[in-house]
C-alpha positions as CSV (number, residue, x, y, z in Angstrom):
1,X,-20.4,9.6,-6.1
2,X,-21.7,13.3,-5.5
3,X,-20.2,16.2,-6.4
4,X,-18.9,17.1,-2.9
5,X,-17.2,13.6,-2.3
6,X,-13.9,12.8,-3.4
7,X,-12.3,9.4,-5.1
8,X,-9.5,8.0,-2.6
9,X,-7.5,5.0,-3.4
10,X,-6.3,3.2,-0.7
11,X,-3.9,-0.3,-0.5
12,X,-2.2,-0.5,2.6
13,X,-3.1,-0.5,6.5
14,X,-6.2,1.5,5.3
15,X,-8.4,-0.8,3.6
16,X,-10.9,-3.3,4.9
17,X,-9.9,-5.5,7.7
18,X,-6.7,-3.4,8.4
19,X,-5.8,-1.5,11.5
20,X,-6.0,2.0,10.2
21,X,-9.4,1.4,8.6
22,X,-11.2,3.7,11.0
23,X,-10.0,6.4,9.6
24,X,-12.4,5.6,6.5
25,X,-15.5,5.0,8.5
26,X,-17.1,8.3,7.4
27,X,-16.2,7.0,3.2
28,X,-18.5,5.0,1.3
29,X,-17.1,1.9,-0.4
30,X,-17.1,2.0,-3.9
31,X,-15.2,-1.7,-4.0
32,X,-11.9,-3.0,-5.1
33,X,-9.5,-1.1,-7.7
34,X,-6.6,-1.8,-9.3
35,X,-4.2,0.7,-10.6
36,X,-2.5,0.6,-13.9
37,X,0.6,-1.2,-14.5
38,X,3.3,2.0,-13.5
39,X,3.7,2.1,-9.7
40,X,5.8,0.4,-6.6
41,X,4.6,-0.8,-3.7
42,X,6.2,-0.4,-0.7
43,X,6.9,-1.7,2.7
44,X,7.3,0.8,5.3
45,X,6.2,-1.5,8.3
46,X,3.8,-0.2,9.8
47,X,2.1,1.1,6.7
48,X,2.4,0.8,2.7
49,X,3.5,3.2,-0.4
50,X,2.5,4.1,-3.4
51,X,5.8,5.0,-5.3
52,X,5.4,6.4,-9.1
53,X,7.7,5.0,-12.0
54,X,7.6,1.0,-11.4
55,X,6.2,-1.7,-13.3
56,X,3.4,-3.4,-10.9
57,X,-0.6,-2.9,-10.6
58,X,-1.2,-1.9,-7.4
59,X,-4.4,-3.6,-5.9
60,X,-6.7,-2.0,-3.6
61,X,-10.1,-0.4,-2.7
62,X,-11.8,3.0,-3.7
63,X,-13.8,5.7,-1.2
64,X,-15.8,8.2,-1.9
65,X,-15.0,10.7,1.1
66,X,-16.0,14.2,1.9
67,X,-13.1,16.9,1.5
68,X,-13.4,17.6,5.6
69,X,-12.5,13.5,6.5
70,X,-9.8,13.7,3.3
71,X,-8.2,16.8,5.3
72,X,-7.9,14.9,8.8
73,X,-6.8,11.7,7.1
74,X,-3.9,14.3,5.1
75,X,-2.4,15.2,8.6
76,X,-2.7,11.6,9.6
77,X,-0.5,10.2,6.5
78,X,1.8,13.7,6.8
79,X,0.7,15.2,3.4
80,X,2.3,16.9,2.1
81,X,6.0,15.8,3.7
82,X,5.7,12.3,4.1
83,X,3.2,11.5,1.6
84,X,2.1,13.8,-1.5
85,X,-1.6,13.3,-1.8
86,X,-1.9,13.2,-5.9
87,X,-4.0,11.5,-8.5
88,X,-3.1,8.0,-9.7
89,X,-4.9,6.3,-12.9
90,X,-6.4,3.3,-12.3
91,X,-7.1,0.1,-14.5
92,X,-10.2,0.9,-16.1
93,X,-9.4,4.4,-16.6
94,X,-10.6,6.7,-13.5
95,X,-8.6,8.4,-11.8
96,X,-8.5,8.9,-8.0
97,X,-6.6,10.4,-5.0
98,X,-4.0,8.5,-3.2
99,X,-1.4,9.0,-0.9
100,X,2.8,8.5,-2.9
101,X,5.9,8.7,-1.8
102,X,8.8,9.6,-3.6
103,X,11.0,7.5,-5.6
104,X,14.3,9.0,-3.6
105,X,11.8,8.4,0.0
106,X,11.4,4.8,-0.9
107,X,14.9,4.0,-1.5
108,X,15.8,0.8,0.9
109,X,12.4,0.2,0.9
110,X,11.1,-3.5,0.4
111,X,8.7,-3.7,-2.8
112,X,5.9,-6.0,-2.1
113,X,6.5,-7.5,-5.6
114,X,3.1,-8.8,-6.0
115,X,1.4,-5.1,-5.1
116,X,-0.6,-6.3,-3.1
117,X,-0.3,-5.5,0.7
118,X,-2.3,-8.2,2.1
119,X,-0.3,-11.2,0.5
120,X,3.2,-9.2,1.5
121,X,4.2,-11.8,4.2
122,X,2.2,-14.7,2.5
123,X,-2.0,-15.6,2.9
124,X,-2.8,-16.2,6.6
125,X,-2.2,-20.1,6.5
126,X,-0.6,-20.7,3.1
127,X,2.3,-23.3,2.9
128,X,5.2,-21.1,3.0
129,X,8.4,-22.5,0.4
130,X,11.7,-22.7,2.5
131,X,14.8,-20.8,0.7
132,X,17.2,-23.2,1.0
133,X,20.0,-21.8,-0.9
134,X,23.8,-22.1,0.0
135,X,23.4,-18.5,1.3
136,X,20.7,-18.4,3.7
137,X,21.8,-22.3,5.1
138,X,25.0,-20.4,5.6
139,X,23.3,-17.2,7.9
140,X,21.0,-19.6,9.2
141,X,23.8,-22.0,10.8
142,X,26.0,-18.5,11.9
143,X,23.5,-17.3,14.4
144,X,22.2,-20.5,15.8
145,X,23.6,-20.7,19.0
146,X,26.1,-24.3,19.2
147,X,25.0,-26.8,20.9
């Protein structure tokens, strides 16, 4: 990485394969990262979060980008109101930039328990397990219409 390029963490829609990857296109991949175990990841729909104080490693990929594409890609996550731009440690002890939210911002929030955002809703074509609990057969037969 030279001296003019900056480490940026990514693990949401921004990473390989994902729709907001263009924003990255100027960064050189410096391959996948895992943070240490003291973050949340979040589901915000549309996009992930990075939310200090939880439990999980956070898996994702690492850029080296110049400060000029790191300042258009701020606006584009809303740093510093929706997302604080701030360093993160990762797993084998480097540090890098990544976008967070707040604790209080991600309350309601689903966690993405696994902290990975590509396995959030399951592996494209993996054998989903039915929840078939006394609960959810109970919500399932209230809004299916009679017949």
């Amino acid at each position: 990485m030279t001296t003019s390029e900056i480490a940026l963490f990514v693990y949401d829609n921004l990473m390989k394969g994902e729709d907001q990857h263009g924003w990255l296109a100027a960064a050189r991949p410096l391959g996948e990262a895992t943070t240490t175990a003291q973050y949340a990841l979040v589901d915000l729909g549309t996009s992930g979060a990075l939310v200090e104080g939880g439990l999980v490693a956070v898996v994702g990929e690492l850029y080296a980008i110049a400060p000029a594409a790191l300042a258009a890609l701020d606006v584009h996550r809303g740093h510093p109101i929706l997302h604080r731009r701030a360093a993160v440690r990762l797993a084998d002890g480097r540090e890098a930039q990544a976008y967070l939210l707040s604790m209080e911002q991600a309350a309601g929030c689903r966690r993405v328990r696994e902290g990975d955002w590509r396995r959030r809703r399951g592996a494209p074509g993996a054998a989903r397990t039915r929840d078939n609990s006394p609960l959810v057969s109970w919500a399932k037969r209230r809004f299916d219409p009679p017949r």
